[in-house]
N, C-alpha and C positions, 0 to 999 in steps of 0.2 A: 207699702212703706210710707210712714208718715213721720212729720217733723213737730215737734211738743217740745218750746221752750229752747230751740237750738241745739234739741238731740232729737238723732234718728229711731225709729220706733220701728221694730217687724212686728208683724201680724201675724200672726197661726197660727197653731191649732199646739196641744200637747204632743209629746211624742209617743204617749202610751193610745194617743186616741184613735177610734178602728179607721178613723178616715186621715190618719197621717199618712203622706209619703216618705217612705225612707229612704228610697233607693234611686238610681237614675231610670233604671227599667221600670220600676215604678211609676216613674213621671210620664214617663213617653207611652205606657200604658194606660195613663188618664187623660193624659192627651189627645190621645188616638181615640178613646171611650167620648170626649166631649167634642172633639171634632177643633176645635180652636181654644184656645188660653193665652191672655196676656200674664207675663212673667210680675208686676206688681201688683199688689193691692188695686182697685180703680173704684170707683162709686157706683158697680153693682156687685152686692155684696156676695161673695164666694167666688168671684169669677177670677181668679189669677192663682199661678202656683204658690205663691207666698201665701195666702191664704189656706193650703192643702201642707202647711210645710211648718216645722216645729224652726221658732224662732232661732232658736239655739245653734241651730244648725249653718247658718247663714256666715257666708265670709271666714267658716274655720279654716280655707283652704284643702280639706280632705275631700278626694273627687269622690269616695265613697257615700258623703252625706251632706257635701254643702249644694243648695241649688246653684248658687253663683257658678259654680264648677261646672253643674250639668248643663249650664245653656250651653258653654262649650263642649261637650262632650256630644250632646244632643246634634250640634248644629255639624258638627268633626262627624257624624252617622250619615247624616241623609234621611233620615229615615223619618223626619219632622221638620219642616219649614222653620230655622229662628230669623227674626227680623222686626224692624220696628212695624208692625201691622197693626198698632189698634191706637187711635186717636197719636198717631207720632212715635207709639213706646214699645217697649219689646214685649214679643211676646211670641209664641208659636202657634203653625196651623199644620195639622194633618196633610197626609199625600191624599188622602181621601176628600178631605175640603175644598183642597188647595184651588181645583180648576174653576169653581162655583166662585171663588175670591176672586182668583182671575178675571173670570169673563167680568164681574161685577164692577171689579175695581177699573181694570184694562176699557170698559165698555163696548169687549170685543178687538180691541185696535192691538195689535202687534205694532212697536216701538214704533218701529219705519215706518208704519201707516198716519200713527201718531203725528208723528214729525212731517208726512208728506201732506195732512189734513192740515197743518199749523198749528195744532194744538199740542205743542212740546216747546218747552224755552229752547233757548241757543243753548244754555248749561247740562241740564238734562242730555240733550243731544252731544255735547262735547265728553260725557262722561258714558251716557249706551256708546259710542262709538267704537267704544276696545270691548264690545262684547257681541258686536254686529256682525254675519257676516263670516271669515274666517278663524273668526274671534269665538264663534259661539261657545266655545269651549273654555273659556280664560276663566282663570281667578288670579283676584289684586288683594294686593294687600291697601288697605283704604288710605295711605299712606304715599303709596305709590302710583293710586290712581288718580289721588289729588293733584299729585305731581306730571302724572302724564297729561291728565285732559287741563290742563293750566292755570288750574287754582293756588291760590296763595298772594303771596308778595309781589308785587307786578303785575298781577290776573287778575282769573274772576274769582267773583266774592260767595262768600255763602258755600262753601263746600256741603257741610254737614248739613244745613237746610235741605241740598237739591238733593243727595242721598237719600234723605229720611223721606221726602215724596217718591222718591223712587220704589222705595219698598212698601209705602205705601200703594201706590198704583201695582208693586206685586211684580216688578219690571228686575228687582232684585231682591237677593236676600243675603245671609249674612253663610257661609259655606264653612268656613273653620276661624278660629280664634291661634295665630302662629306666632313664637317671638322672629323678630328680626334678624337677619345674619349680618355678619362684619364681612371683608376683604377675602377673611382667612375661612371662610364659612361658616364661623362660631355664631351661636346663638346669642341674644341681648336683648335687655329690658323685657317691657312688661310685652305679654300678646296682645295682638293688632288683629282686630276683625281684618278677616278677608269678603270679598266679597263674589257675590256670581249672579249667574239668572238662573230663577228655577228651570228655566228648560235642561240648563245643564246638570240640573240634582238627576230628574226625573223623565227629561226627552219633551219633546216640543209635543209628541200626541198627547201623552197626558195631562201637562198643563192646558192648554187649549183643549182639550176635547168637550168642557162644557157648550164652547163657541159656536154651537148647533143651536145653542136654545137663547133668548135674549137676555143681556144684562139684565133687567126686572127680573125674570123667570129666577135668574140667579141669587139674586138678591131676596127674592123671596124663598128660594129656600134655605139661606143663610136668617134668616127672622125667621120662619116658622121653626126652628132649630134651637132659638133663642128662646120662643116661644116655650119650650118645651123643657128645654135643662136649667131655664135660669127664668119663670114664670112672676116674677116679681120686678123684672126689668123694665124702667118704665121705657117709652118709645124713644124719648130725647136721650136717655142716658145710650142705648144702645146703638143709636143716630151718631152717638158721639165715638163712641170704641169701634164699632163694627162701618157705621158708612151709613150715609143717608137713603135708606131702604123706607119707599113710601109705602109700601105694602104694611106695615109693621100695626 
């Protein structure tokens, strides 16, 4: 998605073309075939569902054929990691990837390790804390977890910053897209990312189970992967989406 002149611009392909996606099971079937995808356009060219996706289709609101729909629908399965995972911006990774990101991103360290190593801000830590523990289990609405761990007006600052490295280090991800309820339990406004840790998509062995081999090891094989489906990437661009992987 790009910006020409103070209008927004999609990218994709036809709808007749043999490599459109049309469908949500579609999506989550190319997905799973490339192992990871960010959901815009980025500066390696073919690498994002918007490029796999007929322009037209974007923001009709019909969950049949817009992608904007399917991240939600995707993210509401389980059955695909959605979250901000590549250079800050959203995009999806496989249950099949996911651990190799993990170890990579994480460098091995489970949250608490993190945090008992010193290498976790007080914010970071004020926000894993409703997921720690007895918690493993929760989902927030991003709304309400602002409000619990004490950001805002009188708090800390940067909410959506410490998030978005969050999902970056792979610490969480985005679990469903839900409107709000009133008093009366009624639904309102627009849906509000929720959020969780992938352990609780998919159980703490399989995200950890890379944890045997080294973050490098991981990382190399997330670039030799790169290597292979997207052969025209040069190293900085991929350093830039994927992670600073010296192997590359």
């Amino acid at each position: 998605m790009g910006n020409e002149s103070g209008t927004w611009i999609m990218y994709g392909v036809s709808r007749e073309d043999p490599e459109c996606i049309h469908t949500v099971d579609e999506a989550v079937e190319y997905i799973n075939k490339e192992g990871f995808l960010p959901l815009f356009k980025n500066e390696i060219p073919g690498f994002s569902l918007e490029e796999r996706t007929a322009p037209e289709y974007w923001w009709s609101g019909d969950p049949k054929s817009d992608p904007w729909e399917w991240r939600e629908i995707i993210a509401r399965s389980g059955k695909v990691a959605y979250g901000k995972f590549f250079d800050k911006k959203a995009g999806f990774i496989s249950k099949q990837w996911f651990p190799y990101f993990a170890n990579f991103r994480r460098d091995g360290y489970d949250f608490d390790a993190l945090w008992d190593d010193e290498k976790a801000s007080i914010r970071q830590k004020k926000i894993m804390d409703f997921y720690l523990e007895e918690n493993a289990e929760a989902e927030y609405f991003s709304s309400e977890l602002k409000k619990k761990a004490g950001f805002g007006k009188g708090g800390e600052k940067g909410f959506d910053g410490v998030i978005t490295a969050l999902q970056m280090q792979t610490y969480l991800c985005v679990r469903d897209f839900r409107q709000r309820k009133n008093k009366k339990g009624e639904a309102y406004g627009w849906p509000v990312a929720v959020y969780c840790t992938p352990e609780h998509l998919w159980g703490r062995d399989h995200v950890t189970s890379a944890y045997t081999e080294s973050a490098a090891s991981s990382g190399e094989k997330i670039a030799a992967h790169m290597r292979e489906i997207y052969p025209i990437a040069t190293r900085q661009q991929v350093h830039r989406l994927v992670g600073n992987i010296v192997a590359l």
